[in-house]
C-alpha positions as CSV (number, residue, x, y, z in Angstrom):
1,X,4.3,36.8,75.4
2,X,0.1,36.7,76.7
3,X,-2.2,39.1,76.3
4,X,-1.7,42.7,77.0
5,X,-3.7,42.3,79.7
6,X,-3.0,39.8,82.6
7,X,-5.1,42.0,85.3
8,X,-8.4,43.3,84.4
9,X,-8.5,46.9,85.5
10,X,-11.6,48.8,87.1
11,X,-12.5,50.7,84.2
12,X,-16.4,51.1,82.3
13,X,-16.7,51.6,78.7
14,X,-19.2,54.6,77.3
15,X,-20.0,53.1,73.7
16,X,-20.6,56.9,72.3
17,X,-19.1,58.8,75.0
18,X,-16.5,61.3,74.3
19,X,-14.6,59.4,76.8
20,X,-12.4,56.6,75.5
21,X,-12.3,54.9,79.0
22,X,-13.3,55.5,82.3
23,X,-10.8,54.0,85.0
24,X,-11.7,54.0,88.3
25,X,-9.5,56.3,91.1
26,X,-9.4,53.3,93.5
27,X,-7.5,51.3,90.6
28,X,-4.3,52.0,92.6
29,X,-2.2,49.5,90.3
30,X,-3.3,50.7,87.3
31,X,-2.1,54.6,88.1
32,X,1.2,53.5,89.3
33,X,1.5,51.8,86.0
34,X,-0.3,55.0,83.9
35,X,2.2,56.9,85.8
36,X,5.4,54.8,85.0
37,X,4.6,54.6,81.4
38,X,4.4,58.1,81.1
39,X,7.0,59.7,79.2
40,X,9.0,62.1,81.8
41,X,9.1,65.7,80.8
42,X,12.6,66.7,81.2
43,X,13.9,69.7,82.9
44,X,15.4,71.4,79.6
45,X,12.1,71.0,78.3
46,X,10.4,72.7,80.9
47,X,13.0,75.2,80.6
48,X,11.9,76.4,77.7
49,X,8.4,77.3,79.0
50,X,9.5,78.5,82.6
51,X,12.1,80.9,80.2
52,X,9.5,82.2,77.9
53,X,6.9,83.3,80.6
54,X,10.0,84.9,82.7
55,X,11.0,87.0,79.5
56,X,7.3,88.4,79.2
57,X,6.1,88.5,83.0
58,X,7.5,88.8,86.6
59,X,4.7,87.4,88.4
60,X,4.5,83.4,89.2
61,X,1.7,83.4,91.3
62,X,-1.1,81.2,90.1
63,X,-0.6,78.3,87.6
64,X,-3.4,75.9,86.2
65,X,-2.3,72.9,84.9
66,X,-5.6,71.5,82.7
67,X,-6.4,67.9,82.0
68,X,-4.2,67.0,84.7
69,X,-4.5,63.7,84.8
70,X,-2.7,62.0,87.5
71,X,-0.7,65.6,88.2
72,X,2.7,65.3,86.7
73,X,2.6,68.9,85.3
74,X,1.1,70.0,88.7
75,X,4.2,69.1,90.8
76,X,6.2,70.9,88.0
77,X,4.2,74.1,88.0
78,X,4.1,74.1,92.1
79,X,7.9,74.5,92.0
80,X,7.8,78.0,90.5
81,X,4.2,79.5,90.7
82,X,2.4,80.2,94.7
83,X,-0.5,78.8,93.9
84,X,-1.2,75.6,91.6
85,X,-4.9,74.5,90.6
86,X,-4.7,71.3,88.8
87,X,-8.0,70.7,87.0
88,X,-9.9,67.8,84.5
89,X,-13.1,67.0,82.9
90,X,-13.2,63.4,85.0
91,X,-13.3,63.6,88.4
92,X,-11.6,60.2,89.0
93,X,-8.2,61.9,87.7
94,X,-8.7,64.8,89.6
95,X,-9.4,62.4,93.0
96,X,-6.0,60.1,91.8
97,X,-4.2,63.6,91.2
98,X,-5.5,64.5,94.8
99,X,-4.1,61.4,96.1
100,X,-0.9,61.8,94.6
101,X,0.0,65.2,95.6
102,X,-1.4,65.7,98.9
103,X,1.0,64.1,101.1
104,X,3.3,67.0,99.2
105,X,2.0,69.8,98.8
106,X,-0.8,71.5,100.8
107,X,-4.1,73.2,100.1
108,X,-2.5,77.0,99.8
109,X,0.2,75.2,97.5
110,X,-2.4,73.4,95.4
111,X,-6.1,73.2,94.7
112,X,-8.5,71.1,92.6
113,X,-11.1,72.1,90.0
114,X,-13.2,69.5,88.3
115,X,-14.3,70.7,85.3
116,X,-14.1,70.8,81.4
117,X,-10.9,73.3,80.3
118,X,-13.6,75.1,77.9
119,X,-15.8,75.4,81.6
120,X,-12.9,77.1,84.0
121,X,-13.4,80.5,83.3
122,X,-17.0,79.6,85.1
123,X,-15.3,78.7,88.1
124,X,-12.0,81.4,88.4
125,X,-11.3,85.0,88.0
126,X,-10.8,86.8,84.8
127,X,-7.6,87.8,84.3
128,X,-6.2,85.8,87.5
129,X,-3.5,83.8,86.0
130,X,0.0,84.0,84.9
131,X,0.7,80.6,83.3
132,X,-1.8,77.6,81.6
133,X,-0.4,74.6,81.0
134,X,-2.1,71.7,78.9
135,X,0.0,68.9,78.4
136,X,-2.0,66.1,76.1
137,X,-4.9,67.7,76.5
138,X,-5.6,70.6,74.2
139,X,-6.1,68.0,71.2
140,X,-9.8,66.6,72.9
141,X,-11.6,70.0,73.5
142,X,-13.5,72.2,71.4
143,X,-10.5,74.0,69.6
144,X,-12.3,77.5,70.1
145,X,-14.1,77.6,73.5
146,X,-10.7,76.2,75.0
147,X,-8.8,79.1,73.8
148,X,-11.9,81.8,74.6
149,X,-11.3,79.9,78.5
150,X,-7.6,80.4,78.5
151,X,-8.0,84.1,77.5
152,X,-10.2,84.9,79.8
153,X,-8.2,83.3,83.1
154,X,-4.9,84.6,81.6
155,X,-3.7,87.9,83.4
156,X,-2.2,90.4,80.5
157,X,1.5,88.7,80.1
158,X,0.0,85.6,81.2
159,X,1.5,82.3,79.4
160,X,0.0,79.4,77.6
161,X,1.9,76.7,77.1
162,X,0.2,73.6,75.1
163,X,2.0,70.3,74.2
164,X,1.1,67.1,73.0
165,X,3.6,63.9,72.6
166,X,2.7,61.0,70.5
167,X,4.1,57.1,69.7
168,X,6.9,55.8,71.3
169,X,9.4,55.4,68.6
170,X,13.2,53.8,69.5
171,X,16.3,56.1,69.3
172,X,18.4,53.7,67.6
173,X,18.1,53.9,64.0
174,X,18.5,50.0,63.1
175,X,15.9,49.6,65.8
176,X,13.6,52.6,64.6
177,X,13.8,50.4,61.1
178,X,13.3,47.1,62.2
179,X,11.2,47.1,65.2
180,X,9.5,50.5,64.7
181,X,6.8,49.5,61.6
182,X,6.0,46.2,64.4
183,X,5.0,48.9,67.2
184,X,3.0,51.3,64.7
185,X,1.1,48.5,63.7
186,X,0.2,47.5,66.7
187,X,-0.9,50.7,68.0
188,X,-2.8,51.1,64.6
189,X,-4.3,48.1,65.4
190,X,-5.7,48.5,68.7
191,X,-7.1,52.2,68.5
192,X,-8.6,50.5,64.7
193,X,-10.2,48.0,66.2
194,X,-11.8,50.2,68.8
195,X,-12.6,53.4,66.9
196,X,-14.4,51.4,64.3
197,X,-17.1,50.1,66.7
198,X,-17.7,53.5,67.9
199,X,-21.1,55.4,68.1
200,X,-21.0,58.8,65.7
201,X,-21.1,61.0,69.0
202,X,-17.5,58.8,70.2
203,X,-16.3,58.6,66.1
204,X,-16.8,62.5,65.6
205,X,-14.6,63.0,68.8
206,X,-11.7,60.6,67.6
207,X,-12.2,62.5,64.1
208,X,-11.6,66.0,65.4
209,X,-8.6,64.6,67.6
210,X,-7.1,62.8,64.6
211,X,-7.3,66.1,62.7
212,X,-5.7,68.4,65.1
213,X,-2.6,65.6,66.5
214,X,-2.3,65.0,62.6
215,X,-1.5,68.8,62.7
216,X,1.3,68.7,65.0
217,X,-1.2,71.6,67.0
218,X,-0.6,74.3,64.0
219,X,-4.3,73.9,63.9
220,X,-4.3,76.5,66.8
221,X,-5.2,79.9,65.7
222,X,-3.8,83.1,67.7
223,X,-5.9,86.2,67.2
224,X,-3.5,88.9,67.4
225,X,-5.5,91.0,69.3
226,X,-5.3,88.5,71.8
227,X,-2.2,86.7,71.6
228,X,1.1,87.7,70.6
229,X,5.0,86.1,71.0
230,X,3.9,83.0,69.3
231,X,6.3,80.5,69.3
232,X,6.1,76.7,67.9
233,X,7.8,73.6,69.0
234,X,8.1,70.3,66.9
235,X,10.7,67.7,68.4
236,X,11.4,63.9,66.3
237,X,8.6,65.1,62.8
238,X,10.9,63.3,60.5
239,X,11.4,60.1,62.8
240,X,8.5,60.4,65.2
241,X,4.5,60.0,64.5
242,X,2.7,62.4,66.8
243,X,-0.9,60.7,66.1
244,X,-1.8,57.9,68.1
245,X,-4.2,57.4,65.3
246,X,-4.8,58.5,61.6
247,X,-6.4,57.2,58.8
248,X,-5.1,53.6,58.4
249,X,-7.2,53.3,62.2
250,X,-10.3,55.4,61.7
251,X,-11.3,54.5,57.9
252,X,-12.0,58.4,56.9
253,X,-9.9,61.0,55.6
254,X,-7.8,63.2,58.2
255,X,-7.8,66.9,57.4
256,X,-5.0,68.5,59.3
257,X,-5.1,72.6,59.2
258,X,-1.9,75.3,59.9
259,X,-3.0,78.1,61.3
260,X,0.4,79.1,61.7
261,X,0.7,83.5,60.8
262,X,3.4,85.8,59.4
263,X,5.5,86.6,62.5
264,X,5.3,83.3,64.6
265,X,8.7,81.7,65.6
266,X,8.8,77.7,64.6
267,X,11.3,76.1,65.4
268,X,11.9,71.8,64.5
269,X,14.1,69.6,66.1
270,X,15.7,65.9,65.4
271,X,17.1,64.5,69.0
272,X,17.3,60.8,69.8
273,X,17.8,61.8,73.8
274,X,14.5,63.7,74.2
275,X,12.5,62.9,76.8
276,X,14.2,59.2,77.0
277,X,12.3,56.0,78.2
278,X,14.2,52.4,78.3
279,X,11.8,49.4,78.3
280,X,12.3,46.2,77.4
281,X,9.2,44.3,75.2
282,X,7.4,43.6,78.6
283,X,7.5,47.2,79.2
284,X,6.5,48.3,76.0
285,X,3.4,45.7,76.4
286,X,3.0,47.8,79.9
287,X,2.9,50.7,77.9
288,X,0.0,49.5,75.4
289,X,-2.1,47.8,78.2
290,X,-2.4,50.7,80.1
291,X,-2.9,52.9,77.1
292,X,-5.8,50.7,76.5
293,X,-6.7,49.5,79.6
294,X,-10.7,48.5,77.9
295,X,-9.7,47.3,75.1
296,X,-10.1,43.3,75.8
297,X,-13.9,44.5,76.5
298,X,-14.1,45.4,73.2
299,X,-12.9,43.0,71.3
300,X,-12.8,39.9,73.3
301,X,-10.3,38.0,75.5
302,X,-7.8,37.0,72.8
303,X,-6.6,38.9,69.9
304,X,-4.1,36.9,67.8
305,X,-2.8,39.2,65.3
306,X,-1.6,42.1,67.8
307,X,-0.5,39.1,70.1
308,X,1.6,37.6,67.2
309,X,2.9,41.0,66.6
310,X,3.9,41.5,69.9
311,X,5.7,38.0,69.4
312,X,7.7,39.6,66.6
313,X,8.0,42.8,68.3
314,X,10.0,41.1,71.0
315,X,12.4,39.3,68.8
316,X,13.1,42.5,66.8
317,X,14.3,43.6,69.7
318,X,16.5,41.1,70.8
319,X,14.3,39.2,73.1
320,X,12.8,39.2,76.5
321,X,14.4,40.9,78.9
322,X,16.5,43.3,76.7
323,X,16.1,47.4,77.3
324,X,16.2,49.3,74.4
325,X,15.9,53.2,74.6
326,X,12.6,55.2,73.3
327,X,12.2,59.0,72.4
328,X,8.8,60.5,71.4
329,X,7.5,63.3,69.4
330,X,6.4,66.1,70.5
331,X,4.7,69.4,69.7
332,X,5.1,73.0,72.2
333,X,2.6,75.7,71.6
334,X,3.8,79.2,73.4
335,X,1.3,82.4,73.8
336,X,1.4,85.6,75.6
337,X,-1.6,86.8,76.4
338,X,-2.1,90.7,75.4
């Protein structure tokens, strides 16, 4: 197998942003591709949230779905809430979001915000919503301000539901055995190479995200006297790897923190069939391109130990062309506002 790249995507690098990379909303291909390689949120999952807000409020009639990326949660939430505004800190995934949903949905079904999650409760009502959702988001903001946002734009009753899904890892367990050390490198191996030529501004950012994913998002606190019903989701700890990156890739300690209270429901689950993806090793290369779609600008045009991995990758495997089955990790925060 080539590079991980064979098309160079429209994307700028920010060598101490906050930002990883930039892609641009006109790089058409590369959301289709984002989109594909996304892992698909299944309906018992979003049964679970959908149940939780019914059993502590009647009223569906605005929904925010923050960091929205290319709007998979949005179409979700527009199913059951009046009114959806789908909202993120770059304004190319609010304009590809845009894109996406228009031709479905119209402009008293969905609106668009751009604007940092911790900034929202600057641009809506207090107390005007009955259901946040943050799906791979609430990792990258400031831990604090976020939830002071939420809290604000929650009405009382009002649900938050955060999640966060990490590495691939393959269902079968020969597979997860053989093949799955061959993936984790690689992924170690690209965010490594690109977190260690960082700025401190960009390092401190991948530092407080390694901390929190490392965490499986206990590190969220819930002030009882303005949250209450907490309930805590892990699916796949034992197989799974929820950070994209820890120590191995950023060269300093990782400090995870529970925050978890006396009262809180937690609940862990092992299942092979959740949230299911079947790729073959081209796809799985699909995957890790567009999951680093600037990461041949940083390092240079060739890379020969990820590429010899991938080499390996594809024989464990079973070659080119063969589908194998992936499941992912994943960690559900619930909250009810007071």
């Amino acid at each position: 197998m080539g590079s991980i790249t064979e098309k160079k995507p429209s994307y700028s690098s920010q060598q101490d942003s906050e930002d990883f990379w930039k892609v641009e909303a006109d790089d058409h291909e590369f959301w289709d591709a984002y989109v594909s390689t996304r892992p698909n949120y299944s309906q018992p999952f979003y049964k679970i949230i959908h149940d939780y807000h019914s059993t502590h409020s009647s009223s569906h009639d605005l929904a925010h779905d923050v960091g929205c990326g290319a709007g998979q949660v949005t179409e979700e939430l527009a199913a059951h809430y009046s009114h959806v505004i789908a909202s993120d800190t770059d304004a190319d995934h609010v304009t590809v979001a845009k894109r996406r949903l228009t031709p479905h949905f119209n402009a008293s079904q969905v609106s668009y915000t751009h604007s940092k999650a911790e900034d929202l409760a600057a641009h809506h009502p207090h107390a005007s919503a009955d259901m946040i959702a943050a799906a791979e988001a609430i990792v990258l903001m400031d831990r604090d301000s976020g939830l002071q946002s939420f809290a604000h734009l929650l009405k009382r009753g009002g649900t938050l539901a955060a999640w966060f899904y990490g590495r691939p890892t393959f269902s079968d367990p020969a597979l997860w055995t053989a093949a799955q050390p061959i993936l984790d490198q690689i992924m170690v191996l690209n965010w490594q190479k690109v977190i260690r030529g960082s700025g401190p501004r960009r390092a401190w950012g991948f530092k407080r995200c390694a901390d929190a994913m490392e965490s499986w998002l206990d590190f969220l606190p819930f002030d009882p006297e303005t949250w209450t019903h907490v309930q805590r989701y892990k699916w796949n700890k034992t197989r799974g790897t929820l950070p994209f990156f820890g120590q191995e890739a950023c060269g300093y300690d990782i400090q995870p923190v529970s925050n978890v209270a006396e009262g809180e429901k937690c609940v862990e689950k092992e299942d092979t069939g959740f949230w299911v993806n079947e790729w073959d090793a081209a796809g799985v290369k699909e995957y890790f391109r567009v999951l680093f779609p600037g990461f041949r600008e940083a390092v240079g045009e060739e890379d020969q130990e990820i590429d010899g991995l991938f080499v390996r990758l594809t024989e464990a495997m079973g070659g080119e062309g063969v589908r194998r089955r992936f499941t992912w990790p994943c960690a559900l925060v619930l909250a009810t506002r007071r």
